[in-house]
C-alpha positions as a printed Julia matrix, in Angstrom:
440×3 Matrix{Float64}:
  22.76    4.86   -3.07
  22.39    4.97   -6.7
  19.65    7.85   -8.1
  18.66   10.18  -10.92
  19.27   14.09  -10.59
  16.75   16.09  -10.0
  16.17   17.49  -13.16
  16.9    14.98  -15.32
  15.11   12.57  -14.01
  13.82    9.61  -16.77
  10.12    9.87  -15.9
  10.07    6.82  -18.08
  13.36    4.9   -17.39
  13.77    1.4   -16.61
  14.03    0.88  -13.31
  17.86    0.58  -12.47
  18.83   -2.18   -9.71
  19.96   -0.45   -6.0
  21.85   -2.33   -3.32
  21.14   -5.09   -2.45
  18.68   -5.93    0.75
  20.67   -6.74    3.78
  18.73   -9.17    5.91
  20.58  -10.42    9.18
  19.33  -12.92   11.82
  16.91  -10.64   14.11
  18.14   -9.1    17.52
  15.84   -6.94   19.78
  14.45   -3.75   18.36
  13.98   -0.55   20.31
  10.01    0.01   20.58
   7.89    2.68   22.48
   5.02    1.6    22.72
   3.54    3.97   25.67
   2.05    7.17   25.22
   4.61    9.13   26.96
   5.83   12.36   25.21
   7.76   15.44   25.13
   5.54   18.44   25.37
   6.87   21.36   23.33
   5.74   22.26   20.12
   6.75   24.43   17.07
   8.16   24.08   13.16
   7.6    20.65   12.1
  11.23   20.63   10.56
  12.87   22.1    13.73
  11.22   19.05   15.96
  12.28   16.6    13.04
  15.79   16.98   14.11
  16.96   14.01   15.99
  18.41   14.6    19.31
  20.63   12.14   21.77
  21.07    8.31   20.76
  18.05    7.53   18.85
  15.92    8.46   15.84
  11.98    8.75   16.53
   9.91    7.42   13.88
   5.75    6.74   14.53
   4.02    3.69   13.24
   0.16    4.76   12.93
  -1.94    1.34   11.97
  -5.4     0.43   13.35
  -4.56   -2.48   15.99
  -7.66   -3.2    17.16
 -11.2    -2.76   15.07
 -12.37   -4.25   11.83
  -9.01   -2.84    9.83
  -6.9    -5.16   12.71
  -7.09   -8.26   10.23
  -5.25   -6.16    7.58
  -2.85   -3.67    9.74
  -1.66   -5.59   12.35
   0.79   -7.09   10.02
   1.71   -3.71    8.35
   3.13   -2.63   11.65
   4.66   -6.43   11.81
   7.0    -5.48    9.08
   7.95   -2.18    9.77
   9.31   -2.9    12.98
  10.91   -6.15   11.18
  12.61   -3.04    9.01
  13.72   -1.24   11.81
  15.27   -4.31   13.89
  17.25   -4.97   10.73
  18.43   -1.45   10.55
  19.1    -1.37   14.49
  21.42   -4.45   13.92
  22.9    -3.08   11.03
  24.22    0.31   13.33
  21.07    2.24   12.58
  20.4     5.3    11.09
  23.18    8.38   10.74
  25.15    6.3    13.93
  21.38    6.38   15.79
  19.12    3.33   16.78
  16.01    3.84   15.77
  12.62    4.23   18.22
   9.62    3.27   17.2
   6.37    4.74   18.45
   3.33    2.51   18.12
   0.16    3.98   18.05
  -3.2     2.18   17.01
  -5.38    4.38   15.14
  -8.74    1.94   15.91
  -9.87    1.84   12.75
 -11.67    5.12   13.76
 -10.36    7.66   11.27
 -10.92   10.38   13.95
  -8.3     8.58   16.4
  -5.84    8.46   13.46
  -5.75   12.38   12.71
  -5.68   12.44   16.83
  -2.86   10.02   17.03
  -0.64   11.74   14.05
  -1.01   14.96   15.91
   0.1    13.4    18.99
   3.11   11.55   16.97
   4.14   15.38   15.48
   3.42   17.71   18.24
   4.64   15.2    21.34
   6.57   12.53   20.89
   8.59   14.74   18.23
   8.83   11.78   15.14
  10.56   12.61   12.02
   8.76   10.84   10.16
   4.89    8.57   10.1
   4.84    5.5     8.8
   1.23    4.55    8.66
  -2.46    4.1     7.62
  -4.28    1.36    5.41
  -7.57    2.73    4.06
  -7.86    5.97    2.12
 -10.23    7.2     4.79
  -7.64    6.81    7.57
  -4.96    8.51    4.99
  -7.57   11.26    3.89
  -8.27   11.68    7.81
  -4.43   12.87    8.63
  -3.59   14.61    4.85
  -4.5    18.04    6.54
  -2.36   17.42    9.58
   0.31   16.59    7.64
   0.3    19.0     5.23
  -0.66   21.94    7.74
   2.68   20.82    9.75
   4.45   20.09    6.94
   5.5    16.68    8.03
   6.09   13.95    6.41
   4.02   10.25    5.94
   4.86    6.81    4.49
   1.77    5.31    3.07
   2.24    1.26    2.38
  -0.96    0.66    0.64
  -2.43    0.22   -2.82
  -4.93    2.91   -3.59
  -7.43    5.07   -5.52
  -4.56    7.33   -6.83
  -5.99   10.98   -8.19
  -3.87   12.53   -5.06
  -0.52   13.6    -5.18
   0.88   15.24   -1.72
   3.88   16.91   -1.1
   4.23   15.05    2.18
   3.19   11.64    1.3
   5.12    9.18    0.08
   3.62    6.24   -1.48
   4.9     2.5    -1.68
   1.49    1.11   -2.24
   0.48    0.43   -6.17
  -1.88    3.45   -7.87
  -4.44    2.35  -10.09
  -2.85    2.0   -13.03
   0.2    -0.63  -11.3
  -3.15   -2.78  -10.04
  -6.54   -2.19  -11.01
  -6.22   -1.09  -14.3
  -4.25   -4.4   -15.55
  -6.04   -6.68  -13.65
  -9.54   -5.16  -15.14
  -7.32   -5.62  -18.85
  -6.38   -9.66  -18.26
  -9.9    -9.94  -16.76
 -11.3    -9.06  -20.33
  -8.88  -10.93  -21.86
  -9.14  -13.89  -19.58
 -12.7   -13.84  -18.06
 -15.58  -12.68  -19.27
 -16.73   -8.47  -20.1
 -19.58   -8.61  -17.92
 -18.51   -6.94  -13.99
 -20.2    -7.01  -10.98
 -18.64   -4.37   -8.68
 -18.8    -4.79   -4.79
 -17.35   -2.95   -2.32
 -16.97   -1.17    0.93
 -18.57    2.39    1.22
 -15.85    4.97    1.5
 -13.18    6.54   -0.47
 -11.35    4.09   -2.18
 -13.49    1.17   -2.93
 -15.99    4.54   -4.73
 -12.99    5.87   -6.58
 -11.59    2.48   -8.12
 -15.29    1.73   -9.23
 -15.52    5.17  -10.82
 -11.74    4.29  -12.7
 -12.99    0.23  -13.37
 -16.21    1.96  -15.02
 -14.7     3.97  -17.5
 -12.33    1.65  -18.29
 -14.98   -1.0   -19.52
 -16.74    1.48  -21.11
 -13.33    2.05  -22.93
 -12.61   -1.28  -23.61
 -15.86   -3.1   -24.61
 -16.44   -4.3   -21.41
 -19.88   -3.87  -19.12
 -21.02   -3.07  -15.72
 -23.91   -4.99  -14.83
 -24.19   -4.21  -11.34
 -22.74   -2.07   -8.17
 -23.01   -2.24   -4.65
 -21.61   -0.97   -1.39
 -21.0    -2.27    2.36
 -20.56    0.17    5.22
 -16.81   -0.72    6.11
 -17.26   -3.69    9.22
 -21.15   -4.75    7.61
 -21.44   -8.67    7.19
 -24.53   -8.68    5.89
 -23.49   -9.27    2.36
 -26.55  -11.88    1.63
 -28.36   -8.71   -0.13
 -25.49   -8.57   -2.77
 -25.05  -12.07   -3.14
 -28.71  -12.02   -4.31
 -28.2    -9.02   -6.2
 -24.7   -10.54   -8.34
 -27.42  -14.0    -9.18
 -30.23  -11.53  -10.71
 -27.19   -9.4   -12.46
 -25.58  -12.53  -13.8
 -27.6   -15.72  -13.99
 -24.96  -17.26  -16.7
 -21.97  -16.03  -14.46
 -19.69  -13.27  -14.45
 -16.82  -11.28  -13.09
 -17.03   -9.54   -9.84
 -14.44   -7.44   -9.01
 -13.96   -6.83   -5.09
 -12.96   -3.7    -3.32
 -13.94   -4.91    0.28
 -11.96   -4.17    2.57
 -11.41   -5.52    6.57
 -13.98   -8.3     8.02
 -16.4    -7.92    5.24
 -14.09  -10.24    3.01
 -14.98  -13.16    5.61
 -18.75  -12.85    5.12
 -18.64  -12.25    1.42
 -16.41  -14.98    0.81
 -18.17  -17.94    2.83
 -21.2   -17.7     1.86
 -20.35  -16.69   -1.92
 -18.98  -20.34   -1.51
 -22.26  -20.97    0.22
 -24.11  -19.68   -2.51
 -22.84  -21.82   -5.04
 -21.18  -18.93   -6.79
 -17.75  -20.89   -7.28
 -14.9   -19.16   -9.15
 -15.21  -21.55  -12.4
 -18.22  -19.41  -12.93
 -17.71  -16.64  -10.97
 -14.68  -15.48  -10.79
 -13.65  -12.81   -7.98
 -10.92  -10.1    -8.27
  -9.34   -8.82   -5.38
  -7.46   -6.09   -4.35
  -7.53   -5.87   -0.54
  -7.34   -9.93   -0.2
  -3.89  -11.31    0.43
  -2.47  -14.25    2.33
  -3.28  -12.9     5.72
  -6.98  -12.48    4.8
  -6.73  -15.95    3.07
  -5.72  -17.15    6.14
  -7.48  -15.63    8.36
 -10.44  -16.47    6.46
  -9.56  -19.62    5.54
  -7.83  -21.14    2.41
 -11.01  -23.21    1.53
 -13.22  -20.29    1.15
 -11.1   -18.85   -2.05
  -9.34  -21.23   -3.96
  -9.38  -20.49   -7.15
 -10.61  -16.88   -6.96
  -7.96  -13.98   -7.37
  -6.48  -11.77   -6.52
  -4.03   -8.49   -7.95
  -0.79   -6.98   -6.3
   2.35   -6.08   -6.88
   4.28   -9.03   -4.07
   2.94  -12.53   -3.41
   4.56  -14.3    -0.96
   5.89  -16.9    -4.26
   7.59  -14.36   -5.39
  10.68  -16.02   -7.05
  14.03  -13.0    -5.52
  16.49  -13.92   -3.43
  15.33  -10.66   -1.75
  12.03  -12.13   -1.39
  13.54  -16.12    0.06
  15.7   -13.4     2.4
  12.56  -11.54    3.11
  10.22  -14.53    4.19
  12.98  -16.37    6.23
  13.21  -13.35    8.3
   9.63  -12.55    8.77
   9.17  -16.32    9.81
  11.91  -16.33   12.08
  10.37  -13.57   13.71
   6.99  -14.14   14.15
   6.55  -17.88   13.6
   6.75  -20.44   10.67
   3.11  -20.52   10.32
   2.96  -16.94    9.34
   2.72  -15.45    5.88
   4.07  -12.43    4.04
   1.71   -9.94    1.9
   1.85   -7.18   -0.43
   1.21   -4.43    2.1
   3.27   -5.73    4.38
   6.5    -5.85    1.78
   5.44   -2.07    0.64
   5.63   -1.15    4.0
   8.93   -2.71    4.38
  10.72   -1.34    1.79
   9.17    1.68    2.56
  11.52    2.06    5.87
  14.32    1.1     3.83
  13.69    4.14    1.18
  13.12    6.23    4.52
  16.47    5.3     5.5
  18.19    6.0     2.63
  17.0     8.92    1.89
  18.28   10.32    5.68
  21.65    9.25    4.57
  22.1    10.49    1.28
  20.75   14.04    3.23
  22.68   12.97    5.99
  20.15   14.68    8.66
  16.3    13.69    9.4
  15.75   17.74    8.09
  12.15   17.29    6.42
  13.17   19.17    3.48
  16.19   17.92    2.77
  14.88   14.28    3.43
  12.15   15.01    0.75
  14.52   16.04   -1.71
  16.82   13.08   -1.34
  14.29   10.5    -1.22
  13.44   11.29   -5.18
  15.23    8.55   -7.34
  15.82    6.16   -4.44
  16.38    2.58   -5.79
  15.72   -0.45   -3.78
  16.09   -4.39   -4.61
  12.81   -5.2    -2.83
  11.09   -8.7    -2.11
   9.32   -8.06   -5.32
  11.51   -6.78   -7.62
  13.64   -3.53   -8.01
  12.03   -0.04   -7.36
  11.82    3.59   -7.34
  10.62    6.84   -6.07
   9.7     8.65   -8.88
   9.23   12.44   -8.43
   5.19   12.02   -8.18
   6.6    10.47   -4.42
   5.19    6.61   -5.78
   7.15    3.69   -6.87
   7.35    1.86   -9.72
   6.21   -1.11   -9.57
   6.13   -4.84  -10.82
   2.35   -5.96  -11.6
   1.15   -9.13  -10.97
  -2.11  -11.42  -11.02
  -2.72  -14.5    -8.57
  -4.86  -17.24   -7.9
  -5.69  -18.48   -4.55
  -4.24  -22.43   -3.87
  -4.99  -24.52   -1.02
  -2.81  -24.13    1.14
  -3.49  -19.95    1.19
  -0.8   -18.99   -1.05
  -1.21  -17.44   -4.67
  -0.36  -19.27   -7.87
   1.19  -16.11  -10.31
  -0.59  -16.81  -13.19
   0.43  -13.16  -14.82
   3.12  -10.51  -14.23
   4.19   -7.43  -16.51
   7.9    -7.84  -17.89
   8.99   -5.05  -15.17
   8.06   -2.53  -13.15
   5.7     0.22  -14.46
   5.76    3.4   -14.23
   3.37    5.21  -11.45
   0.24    7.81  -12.65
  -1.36    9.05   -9.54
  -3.39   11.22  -11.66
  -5.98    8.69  -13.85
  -6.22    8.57  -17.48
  -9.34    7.09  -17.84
 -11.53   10.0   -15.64
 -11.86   12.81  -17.72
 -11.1    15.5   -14.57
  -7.58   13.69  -14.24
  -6.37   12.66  -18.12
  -3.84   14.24  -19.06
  -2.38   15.36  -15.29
   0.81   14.45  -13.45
   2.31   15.12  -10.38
   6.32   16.67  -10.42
   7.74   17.6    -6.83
  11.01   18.66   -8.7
   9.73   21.41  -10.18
   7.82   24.25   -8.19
   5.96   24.79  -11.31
   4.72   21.57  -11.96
   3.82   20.45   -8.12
   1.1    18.11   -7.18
  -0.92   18.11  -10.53
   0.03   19.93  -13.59
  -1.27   19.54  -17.62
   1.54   17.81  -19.47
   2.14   18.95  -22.96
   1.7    16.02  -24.73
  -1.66   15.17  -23.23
C-alpha cells in the first residue's frame, strides 16, 4: 500500500487515492463472543504477537444501555470488515477472531472490559468505544499497557494519544464547518443543547468561541445527563431564548435524541424556523426514531449513506446483504469500517501484529473508503471529506454541502486559546502528542 515516509510526510498534501476496496459476497466470519480467556499476563507487545491460525482482535461497544441505539451498529460493521478480510485469506495468512465485548454504556465496564481484552484474551489490537467518556474511561489502560485502540467516532478533539488511532472526524472536519454554513445559511443566533459529559461540554466550549469569532451569538446552553428524556425544560428554555426562531445546534447523544426530537416537533418548533444541527444523529437514529420526527432538520458528518463512490454502492450492498435490506449505513459505522481496513494494512506493510512496528506503519495509510479517499496522518486521525445533510422522508440525508476534498485533521483546536497554535507529530520524538508549531 501506497504511503508517505516518515519524515517527509506532506502534513498538508492532497490526499492521494489507495487501493481500491475489495468487497466480496459475505461468508461466515470467525467470532468469540464468550468470555473465555488465556490467563497469563506481561508486555503488551510480547502478548500482541499472534500465535497458531488466527489473529485476536477485541471489539469494545456498549450493546445493551442507552449508547445500544448508536453502537450496536458500530460493532455491525466491524465484523462486516473482518468477514471480508476472512474471505479474502485474512491477515499475514491468519483468519481473524473477533472478541465481542459490550461495554454497557457504563464507562466503568469499558476500562474493565479493555483490561480483560489486553491482559486475557491476548488481542492485538481494540477496536472500540463511542462516547468520549467511554474513550476517556480506557485512555489510561491503554496507554499504561501500551496497547493499541481504534476509535470510530467523531469527537471533541484537544487529545492526541500515542495509542489511539482515530477514524472519527475532529472538530475542525465537523463542527467547525457546519457552525461556518450555519452562519452563512441560517441565522447567527445558537441555542446549544446537549448531553452532560465530555464531548457534548468540549464542542460547546469550541462552537462558543467560534461565534464569538465570527459574528455569531450564543443565546442559550443547556445540558442532559446522558439517558435523561426529560427535555420539556429545554424546549421551554430554546422558546424564551428565541421567540423569532433560531439555530440550535445538538450534541445529544443516545436515547435523548428520541425525546428531544418528538416533542420539538410537538412543540411546534419545526426546522423552517428552527433549524437543528446534529452531530450524533444519523440514519440509524433517524430510523430508530422515526423519519417523521426530523425531516428537514440536519445533520453534519463526514459519510451519508447517498454518498455518490462506487466504494460506497459496494459498501451498502454488502451491509444490506448482511443484515437485511431494510437496514441503513452511517457515518460511524463506515469510520469504523475503514478503520479495520487501515488496521490491516498497516500489519502487512509491518508484516507482524508487533505494537510498535504496527504503529509506525500505520502512518500514511491510504484507503478508498465509502466516503471518499483517506489518510492517517501522523497526529493518528484521518483526513477527511466534510459534508452537511438534511433529513428526507424516507430517513436518508439530502447532501446539501460538501468541501471539495478531504481536510486535513487538527486534534489540537484553534479557536481555544490553551490549544491554538498546537499539533500533534508521532514521527518525531520531539514533537509527540502536542507541540508549539513555529508558524503559530
Amino acid at each position: 500500500m501506497a504511503k508517505f515516509g516518515r519524515r517527509k510526510f506532506l502534513y498538508y498534501g492532497t490526499t492521494a487515492l489507495g487501493t481500491s476496496l475489495l468487497l466480496k459476497a459475505c461468508g461466515g466470519a470467525a467470532t468469540d463472543t464468550t468470555d473465555s480467556a488465556a490467563e497469563t499476563e506481561g508486555d503488551s507487545t510480547e502478548i500482541a504477537a499472534a500465535s497458531g491460525d488466527t489473529i485476536k482482535v477485541g471489539l469494545l461497544h456498549s450493546l445493551s444501555g442507552t449508547m445500544a441505539i448508536s453502537e450496536t451498529t458500530v460493532k455491525e460493521a466491524e465484523e462486516l470488515a473482518i468477514e471480508q478480510i476472512n474471505n479474502e485469506g485474512g491477515v499475514l495468512g491468519k483468519q481473524i477472531e473477533a472478541v465481542v465485548e459490550d461495554g454497557q454504556s457504563d464507562w466503568d465496564v469499558f476500562k474493565e472490559k479493555a483490561e480483560k481484552l489486553i491482559d486475557q484474551d491476548e488481542v492485538v489490537t481494540v477496536f472500540g468505544c463511542w462516547t468520549s467518556a467511554s474513550r476517556k474511561a480506557v485512555l489510561d489502560t491503554f496507554e499504561a499497557k501500551n496497547h493499541m485502540l481504534w476509535y470510530p467516532v467523531q469527537y471533541e478533539g484537544q487529545e492526541c494519544s500515542k495509542n489511539i488511532f482515530y477514524t472519527g472526524a475532529a472538530p475542525n472536519q465537523q463542527i467547525e464547518p457546519a457552525v461556518d454554513w450555519l452562519l452563512e445559511n441560517k441565522g447567527t443566533q445558537f441555542f446549544l443543547v446537549g448531553s452532560d459529559y465530555v464531548f457534548p461540554r468540549t464542542a460547546n466550549t469550541i462552537i462558543k468561541e467560534q461565534l464569538k469569532a465570527n459574528g455569531g451569538e450564543t443565546v442559550g446552553e443547556d445540558y442532559l445527563p446522558l439517558g435523561n428524556t426529560e427535555v420539556t425544560p429545554i424546549i421551554t428554555k430554546i422558546r424564551q431564548a428565541l421567540p423569532d426562531g433560531g439555530v440550535i445546534f445538538n450534541t445529544l447523544n443516545g436515547d435523548s435524541n428520541v425525546a428531544f426530537f418528538k416533542q420539538m416537533k410537538g412543540a411546534g418548533l419545526t426546522p423552517d424556523k428552527y433549524p437543528v444541527m446534529s452531530v450524533s444523529v444519523a440514519e440509524e437514529e433517524v430510523r430508530q426514531i422515526g423519519p417523521e420526527f426530523l425531516v428537514g432538520h440536519y445533520a453534519a458528518w463526514n459519510y451519508f449513506q447517498t454518498v455518490e463512490t462506487p466504494e460506497n454502492e459496494a459498501f451498502v450492498a454488502a451491509f444490506k446483504e448482511k443484515y437485511g435490506e431494510d437496514r441503513v449505513t452511517n457515518d460511524p459505522m463506515e469510520a469504523a469500517y475503514i478503520m479495520v481496513y487501515l488496521w490491516k494494512q498497516a500489519v502487512e506493510e509491518a508484516g507482524t501484529t508487533d505494537l510498535e512496528e504496527v504503529r509506525a506503519a500505520a502512518i500514511g495509510q491510504q484507503f478508498d473508503a465509502p466516503e471518499g479517499p483517506v489518510q492517517m496522518y501522523p497526529n493518528h486521525h484521518i483526513s477527511k471529506t466534510v459534508r452537511v445533510g438534511q433529513v428526507r422522508e424516507d430517513g436518508l440525508f439530502d447532501i446539501v454541502w460538501s468541501t471539495d476534498g478531504p481536510v486535513e485533521p487538527q486534534p489540537w483546536n484553534q479557536y481555544v486559546a490553551e490549544t491554538k497554535g498546537y499539533a500533534c507529530d508521532w514521527t518525531d520524538p520531539e514533537k509527540g502528542g502536542k507541540y508549539q508549531m513555529e508558524d503559530a
